[in-house]
C-alpha positions as CSV (number, residue, x, y, z in Angstrom):
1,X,-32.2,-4.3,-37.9
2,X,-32.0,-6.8,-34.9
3,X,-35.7,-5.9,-34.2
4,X,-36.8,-6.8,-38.1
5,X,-35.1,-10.0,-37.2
6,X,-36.7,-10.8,-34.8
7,X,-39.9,-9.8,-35.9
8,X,-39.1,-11.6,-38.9
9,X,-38.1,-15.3,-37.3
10,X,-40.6,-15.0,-34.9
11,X,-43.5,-14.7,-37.6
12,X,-42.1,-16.8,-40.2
13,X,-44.1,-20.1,-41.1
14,X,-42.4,-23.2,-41.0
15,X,-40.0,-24.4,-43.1
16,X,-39.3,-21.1,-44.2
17,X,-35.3,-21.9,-43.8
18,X,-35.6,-24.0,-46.6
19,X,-37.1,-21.1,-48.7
20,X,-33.8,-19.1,-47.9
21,X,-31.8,-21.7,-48.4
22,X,-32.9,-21.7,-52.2
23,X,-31.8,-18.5,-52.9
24,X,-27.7,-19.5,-52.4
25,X,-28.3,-21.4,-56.1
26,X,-28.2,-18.2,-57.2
27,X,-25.3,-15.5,-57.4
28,X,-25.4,-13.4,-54.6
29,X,-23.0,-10.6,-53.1
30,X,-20.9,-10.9,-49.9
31,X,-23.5,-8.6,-47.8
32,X,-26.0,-10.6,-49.6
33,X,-24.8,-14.0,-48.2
34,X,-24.3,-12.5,-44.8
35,X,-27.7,-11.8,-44.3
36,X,-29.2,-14.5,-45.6
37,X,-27.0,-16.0,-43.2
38,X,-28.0,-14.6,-40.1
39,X,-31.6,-14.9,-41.0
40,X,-31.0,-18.2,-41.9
41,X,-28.8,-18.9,-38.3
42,X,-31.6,-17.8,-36.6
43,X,-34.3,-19.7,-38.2
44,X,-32.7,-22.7,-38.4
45,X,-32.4,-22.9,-34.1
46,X,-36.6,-22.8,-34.3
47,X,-37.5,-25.7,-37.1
48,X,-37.6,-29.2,-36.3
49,X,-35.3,-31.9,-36.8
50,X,-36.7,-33.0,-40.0
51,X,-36.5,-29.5,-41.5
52,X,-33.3,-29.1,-39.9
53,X,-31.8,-32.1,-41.8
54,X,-33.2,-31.1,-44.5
55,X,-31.8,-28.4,-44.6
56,X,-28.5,-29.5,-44.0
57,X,-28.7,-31.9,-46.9
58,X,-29.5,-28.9,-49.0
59,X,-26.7,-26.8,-47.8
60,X,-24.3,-29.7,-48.2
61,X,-23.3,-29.3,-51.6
62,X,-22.3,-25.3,-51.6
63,X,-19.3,-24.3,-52.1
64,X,-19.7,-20.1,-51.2
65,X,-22.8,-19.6,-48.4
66,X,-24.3,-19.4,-45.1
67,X,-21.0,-20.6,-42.9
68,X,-21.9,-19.5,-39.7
69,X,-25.7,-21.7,-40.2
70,X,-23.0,-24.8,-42.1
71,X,-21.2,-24.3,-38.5
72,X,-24.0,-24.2,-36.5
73,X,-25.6,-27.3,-38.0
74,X,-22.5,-29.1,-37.8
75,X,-22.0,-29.3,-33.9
76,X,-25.8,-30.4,-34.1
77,X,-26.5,-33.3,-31.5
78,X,-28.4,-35.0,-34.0
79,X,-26.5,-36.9,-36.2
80,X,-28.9,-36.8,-38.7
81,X,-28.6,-33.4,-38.7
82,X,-25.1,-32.9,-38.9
83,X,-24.0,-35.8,-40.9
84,X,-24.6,-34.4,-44.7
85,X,-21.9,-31.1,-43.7
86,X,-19.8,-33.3,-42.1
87,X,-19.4,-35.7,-45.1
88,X,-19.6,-33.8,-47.9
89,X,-19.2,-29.4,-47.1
90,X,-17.1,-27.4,-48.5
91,X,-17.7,-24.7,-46.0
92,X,-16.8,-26.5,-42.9
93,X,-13.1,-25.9,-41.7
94,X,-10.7,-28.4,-40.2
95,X,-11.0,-27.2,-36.7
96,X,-14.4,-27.6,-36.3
97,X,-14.0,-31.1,-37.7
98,X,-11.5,-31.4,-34.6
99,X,-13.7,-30.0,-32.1
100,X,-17.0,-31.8,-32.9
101,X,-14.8,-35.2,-33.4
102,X,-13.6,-34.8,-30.0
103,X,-16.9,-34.2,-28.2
104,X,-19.8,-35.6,-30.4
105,X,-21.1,-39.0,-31.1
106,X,-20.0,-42.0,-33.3
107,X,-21.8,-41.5,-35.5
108,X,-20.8,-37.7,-36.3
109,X,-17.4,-39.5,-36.3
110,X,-18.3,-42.0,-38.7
111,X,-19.7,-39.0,-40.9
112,X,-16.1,-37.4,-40.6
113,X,-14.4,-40.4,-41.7
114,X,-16.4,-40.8,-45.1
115,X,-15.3,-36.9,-45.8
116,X,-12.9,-37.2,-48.5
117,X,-9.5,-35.8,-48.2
118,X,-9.0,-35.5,-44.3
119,X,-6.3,-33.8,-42.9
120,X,-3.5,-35.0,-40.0
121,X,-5.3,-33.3,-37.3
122,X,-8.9,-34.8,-38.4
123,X,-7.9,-38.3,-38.6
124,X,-5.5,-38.1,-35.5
125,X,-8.3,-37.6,-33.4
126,X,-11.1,-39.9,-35.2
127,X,-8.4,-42.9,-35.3
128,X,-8.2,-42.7,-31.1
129,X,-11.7,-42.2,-30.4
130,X,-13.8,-43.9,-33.4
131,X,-15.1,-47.2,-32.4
132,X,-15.0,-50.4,-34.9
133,X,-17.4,-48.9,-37.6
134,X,-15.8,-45.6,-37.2
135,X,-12.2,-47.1,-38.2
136,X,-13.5,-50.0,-40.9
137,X,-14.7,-46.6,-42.7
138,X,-11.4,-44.6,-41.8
139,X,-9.0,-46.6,-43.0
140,X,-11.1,-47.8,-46.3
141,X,-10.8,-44.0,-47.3
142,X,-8.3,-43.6,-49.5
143,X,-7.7,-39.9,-49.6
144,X,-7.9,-39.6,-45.8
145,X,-4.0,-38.4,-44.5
146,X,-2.6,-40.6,-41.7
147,X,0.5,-39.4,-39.0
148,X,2.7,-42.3,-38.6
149,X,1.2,-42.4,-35.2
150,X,-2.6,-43.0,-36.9
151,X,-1.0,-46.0,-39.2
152,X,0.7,-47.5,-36.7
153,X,-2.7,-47.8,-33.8
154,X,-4.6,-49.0,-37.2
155,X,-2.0,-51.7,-38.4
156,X,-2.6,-52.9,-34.5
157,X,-6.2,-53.2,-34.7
158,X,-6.3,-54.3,-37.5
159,X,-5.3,-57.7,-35.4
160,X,-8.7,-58.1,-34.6
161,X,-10.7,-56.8,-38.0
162,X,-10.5,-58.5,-41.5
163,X,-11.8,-55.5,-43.2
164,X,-9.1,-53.1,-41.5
165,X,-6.1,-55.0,-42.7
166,X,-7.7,-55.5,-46.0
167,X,-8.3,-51.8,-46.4
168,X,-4.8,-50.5,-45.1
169,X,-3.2,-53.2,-48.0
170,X,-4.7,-51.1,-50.5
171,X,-3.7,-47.9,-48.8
172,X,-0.7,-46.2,-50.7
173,X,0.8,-44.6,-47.6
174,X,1.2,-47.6,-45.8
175,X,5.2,-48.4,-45.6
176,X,6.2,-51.7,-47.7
177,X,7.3,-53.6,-44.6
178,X,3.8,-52.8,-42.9
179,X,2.2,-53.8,-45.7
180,X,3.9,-57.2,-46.4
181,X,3.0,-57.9,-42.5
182,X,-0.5,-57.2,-43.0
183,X,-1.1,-59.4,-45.9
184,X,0.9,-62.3,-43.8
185,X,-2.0,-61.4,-41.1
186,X,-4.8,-61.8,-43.4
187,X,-3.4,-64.8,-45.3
188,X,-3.2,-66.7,-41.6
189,X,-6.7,-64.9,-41.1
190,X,-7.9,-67.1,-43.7
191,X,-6.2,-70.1,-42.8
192,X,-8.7,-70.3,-39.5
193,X,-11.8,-68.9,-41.1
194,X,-11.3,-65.6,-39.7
195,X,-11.5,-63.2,-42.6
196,X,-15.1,-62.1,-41.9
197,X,-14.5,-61.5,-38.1
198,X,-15.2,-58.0,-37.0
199,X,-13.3,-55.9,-34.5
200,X,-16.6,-56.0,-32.1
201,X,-16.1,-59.9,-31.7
202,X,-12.7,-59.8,-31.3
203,X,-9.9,-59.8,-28.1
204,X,-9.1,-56.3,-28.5
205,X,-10.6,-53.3,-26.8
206,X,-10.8,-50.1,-27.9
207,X,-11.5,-47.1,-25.4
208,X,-12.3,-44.2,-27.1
209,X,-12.7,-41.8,-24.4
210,X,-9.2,-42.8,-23.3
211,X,-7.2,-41.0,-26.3
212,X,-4.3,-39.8,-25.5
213,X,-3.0,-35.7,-26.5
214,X,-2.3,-35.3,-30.2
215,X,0.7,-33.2,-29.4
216,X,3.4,-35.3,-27.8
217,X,4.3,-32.4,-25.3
218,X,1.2,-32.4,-23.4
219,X,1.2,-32.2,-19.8
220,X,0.8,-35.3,-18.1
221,X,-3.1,-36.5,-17.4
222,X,-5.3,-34.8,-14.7
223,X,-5.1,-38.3,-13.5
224,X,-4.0,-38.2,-9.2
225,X,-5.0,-34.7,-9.3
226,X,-7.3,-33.2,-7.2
227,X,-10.2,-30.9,-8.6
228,X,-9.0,-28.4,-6.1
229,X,-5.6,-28.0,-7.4
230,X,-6.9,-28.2,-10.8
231,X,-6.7,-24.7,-11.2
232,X,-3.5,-23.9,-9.0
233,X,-0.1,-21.9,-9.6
234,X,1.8,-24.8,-10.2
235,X,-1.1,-25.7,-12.8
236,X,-1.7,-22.8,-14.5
237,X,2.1,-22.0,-14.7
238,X,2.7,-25.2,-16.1
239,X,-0.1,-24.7,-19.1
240,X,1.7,-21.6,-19.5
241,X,4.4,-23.1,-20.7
242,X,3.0,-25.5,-22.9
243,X,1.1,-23.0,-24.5
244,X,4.1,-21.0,-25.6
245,X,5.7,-23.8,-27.2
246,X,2.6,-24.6,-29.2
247,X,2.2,-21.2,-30.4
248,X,6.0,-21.1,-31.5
249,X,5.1,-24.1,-33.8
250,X,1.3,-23.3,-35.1
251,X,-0.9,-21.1,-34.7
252,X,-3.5,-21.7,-31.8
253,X,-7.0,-22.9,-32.6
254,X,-10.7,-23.3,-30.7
255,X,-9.7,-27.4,-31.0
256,X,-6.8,-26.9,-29.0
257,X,-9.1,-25.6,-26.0
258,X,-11.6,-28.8,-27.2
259,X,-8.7,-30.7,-27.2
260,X,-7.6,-30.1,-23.6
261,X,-10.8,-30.7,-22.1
262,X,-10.9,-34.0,-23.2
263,X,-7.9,-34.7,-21.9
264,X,-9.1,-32.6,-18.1
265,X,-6.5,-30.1,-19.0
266,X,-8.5,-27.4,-17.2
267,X,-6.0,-25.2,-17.0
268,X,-4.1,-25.2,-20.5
269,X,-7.7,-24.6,-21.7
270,X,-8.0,-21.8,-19.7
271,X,-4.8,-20.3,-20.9
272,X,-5.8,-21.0,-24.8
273,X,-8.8,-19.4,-24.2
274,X,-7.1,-16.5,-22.5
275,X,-4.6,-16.2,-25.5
276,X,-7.3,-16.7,-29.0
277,X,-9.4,-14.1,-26.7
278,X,-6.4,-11.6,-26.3
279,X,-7.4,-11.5,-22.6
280,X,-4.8,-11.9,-19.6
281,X,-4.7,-14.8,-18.0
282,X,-5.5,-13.2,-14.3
283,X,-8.2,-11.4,-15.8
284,X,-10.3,-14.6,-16.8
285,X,-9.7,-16.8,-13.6
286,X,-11.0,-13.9,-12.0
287,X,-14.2,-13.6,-14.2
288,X,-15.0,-17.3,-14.6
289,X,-15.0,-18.0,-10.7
290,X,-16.8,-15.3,-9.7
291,X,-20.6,-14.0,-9.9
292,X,-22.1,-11.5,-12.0
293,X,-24.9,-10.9,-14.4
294,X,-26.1,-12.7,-17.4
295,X,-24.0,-10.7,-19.7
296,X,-21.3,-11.7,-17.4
297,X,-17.2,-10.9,-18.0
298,X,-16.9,-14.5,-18.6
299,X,-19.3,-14.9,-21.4
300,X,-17.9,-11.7,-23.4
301,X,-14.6,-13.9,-22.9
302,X,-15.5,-17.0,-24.2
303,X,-17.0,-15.5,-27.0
304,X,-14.3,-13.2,-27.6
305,X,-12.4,-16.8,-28.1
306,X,-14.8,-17.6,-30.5
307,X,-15.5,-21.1,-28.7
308,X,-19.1,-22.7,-29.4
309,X,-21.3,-22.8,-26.7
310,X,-20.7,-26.6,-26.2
311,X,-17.0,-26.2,-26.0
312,X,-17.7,-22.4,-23.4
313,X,-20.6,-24.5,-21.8
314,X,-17.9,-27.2,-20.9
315,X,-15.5,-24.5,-19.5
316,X,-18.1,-23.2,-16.8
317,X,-18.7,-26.7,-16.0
318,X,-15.4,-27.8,-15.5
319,X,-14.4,-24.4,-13.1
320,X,-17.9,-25.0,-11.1
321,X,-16.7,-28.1,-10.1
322,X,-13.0,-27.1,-9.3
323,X,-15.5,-24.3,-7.8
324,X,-17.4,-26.8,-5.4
325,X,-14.2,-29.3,-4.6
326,X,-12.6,-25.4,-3.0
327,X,-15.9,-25.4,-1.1
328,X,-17.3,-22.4,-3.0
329,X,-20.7,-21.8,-4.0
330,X,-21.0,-21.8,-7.7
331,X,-24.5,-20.1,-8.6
332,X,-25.1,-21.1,-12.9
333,X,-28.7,-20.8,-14.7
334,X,-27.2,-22.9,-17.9
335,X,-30.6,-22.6,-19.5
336,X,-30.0,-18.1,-19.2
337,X,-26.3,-18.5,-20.2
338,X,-27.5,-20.4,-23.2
339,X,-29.5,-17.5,-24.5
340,X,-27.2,-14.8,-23.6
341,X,-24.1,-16.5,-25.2
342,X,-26.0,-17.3,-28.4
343,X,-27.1,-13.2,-28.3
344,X,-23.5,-12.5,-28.4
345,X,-21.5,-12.0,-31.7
346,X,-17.9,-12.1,-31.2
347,X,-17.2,-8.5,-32.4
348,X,-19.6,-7.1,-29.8
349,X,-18.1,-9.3,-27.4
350,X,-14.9,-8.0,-28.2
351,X,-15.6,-4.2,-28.2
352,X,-17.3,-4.8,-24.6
353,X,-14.0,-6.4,-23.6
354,X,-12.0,-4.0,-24.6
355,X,-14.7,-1.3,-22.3
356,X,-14.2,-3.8,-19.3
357,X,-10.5,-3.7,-20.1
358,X,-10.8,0.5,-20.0
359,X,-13.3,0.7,-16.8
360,X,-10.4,-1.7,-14.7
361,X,-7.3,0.4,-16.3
362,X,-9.5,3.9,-14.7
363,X,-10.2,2.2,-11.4
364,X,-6.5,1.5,-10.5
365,X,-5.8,4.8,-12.2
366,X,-8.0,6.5,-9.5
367,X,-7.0,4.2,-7.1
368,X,-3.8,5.6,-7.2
369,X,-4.5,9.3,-7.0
């Protein structure tokens, strides 16, 4: 089967992804969409950009399809790609919205923010890292949900937009007394001719890349820590800890580890990896700072996780330099790991795991004979 596959892609004229694509108008069967999908996954990484954004305008509007090609296209560095899913797709789920907000451009943010009913978690994120265009669209969307936290860093800027204040008066969430203060800020707008100015000409500055952790218990910044001691036993032991009281009050997600990498939680993303993986903690510290082959203990890991490989390719980054500050060489062929990782489905990763897991349980058996 994988050989027909590859036979198939390899051969296939272009354009031929958005052939398959016409056959979800039609009815088809769970196995039927699941290998459409995977044919359609793998052509999909070969076409252009104008076929692939073709094809994601096509795919947009399905509500039962091709997730795992919806997913793919999504965390597209091309905007133009990525932009209809993230609008308008049924398929994509919240967590992915998360992820990509937190590492991907403005304008996949300003994509995210025109998607009708967003969740807490979305707009949490998009609020602290959209820039001005970003937010005018935010807050103008009415079915978008806001955490008291969200409304309250809008109603600030909105000091220094027209259009913001204007579109959180019409906003039915907004509390009475926030809203009376914002049309008093608009009204004296007017008074000096300011109703048209735009955030960009304004006083305030916003610093996207500066957000601060959605969850109030994160661990303090990496800020004043050495890249050395990011992964120490103080550290680790620490993320520990906060990990445990997350999972008490949600269940852990891949945006969690996205999230703490943007924040240069090393360490808690390690241990949130370690946990959606069902690997112990030891275990991958051990794999993901030492050498091996392509196929390495590490990627089966991070797959196992069921991180993307931006998010996994940000992990090995992150311990290679942690790996350098210790004055260890840290040997990578990113372009190799790449094609490896994207070999890897997470079930195989997890059944090799699970043999790694056996062939380390025999050696300390025998060890001990």
């Amino acid at each position: 089967m994988e050989r027909l596959l590859e036979s198939f892609v390899a051969n296939a004229p272009s354009s031929s992804a958005l052939k398959i694509a016409g056959r979800f108008d039609d009815p088809l069967t769970d196995n039927e969409i699941k290998i459409f999908d995977e044919i359609l996954l793998r052509l999909s990484r070969v076409e252009q950009l104008e076929v692939r954004a073709k094809l994601a305008s096509r795919l947009s509007g399905l509500s039962r399809g091709p997730s795992r090609t919806v997913k793919e296209l999504c965390y597209d560095l091309d905007s133009e790609v990525a932009a209809p899913l993230l609008t308008k797709s049924m398929l994509v789920l919240d967590e992915d919205l998360i992820s990509i907000a937190h590492t991907r451009s403005q304008q996949h943010l300003l994509a995210i923010a025109e998607r009708p009913h967003l969740d807490i978690p979305v707009t949490d994120v998009v609020v602290w890292r959209g820039a001005w265009p970003v937010l005018r669209t935010l807050s103008a969307n009415r079915t978008a949900r806001f955490s008291p936290t969200g409304l309250v860093r809008l109603a600030a800027i909105s000091q220094g937009d027209g259009h913001i204040t204007v579109a959180l008066t019409k906003r039915e969430d907004v509390p009475p007394m926030t809203r009376k203060a914002l049309l008093t800020q608009f009204r004296q707008m007017v008074a000096v001719g300011r109703s048209p100015l735009c955030g960009e000409h304004s006083d305030i500055r916003l610093n996207p890349e500066a957000a601060p952790a959605i969850d109030p218990g994160q661990p303090a910044s990496g800020a004043g820590v050495s890249k050395a001691e990011t992964l120490s036993d103080a550290s680790l032991r620490d993320a520990r800890i906060h990990v445990q009281h997350l999972a008490r009050v949600r269940p852990l997600t891949v945006a969690d580890v996205t999230c703490a990498l943007t924040h240069s939680h090393l360490a808690e993303a390690l241990v949130l990896i370690g946990r959606l993986a069902q690997v112990d903690l030891d275990l991958l510290t051990t794999v993901l700072t030492g050498d091996g082959p392509l196929r390495h203990p590490a990627l089966l890991i991070l797959k196992a996780a069921d991180l993307p490989w931006e998010v996994a390719e940000r992990v090995l980054q992150e311990v290679q330099a942690v790996m350098r500050a210790a004055g260890r060489a840290a040997r990578s062929d990113p372009s190799a790991q790449r094609q490896a990782y994207g070999a890897l489905t997470r079930k195989a990763a997890q059944r090799d795991l699970r043999l790694v897991r056996f062939r380390s349980m025999m050696r300390v058996i025998d060890g001990g004979m």
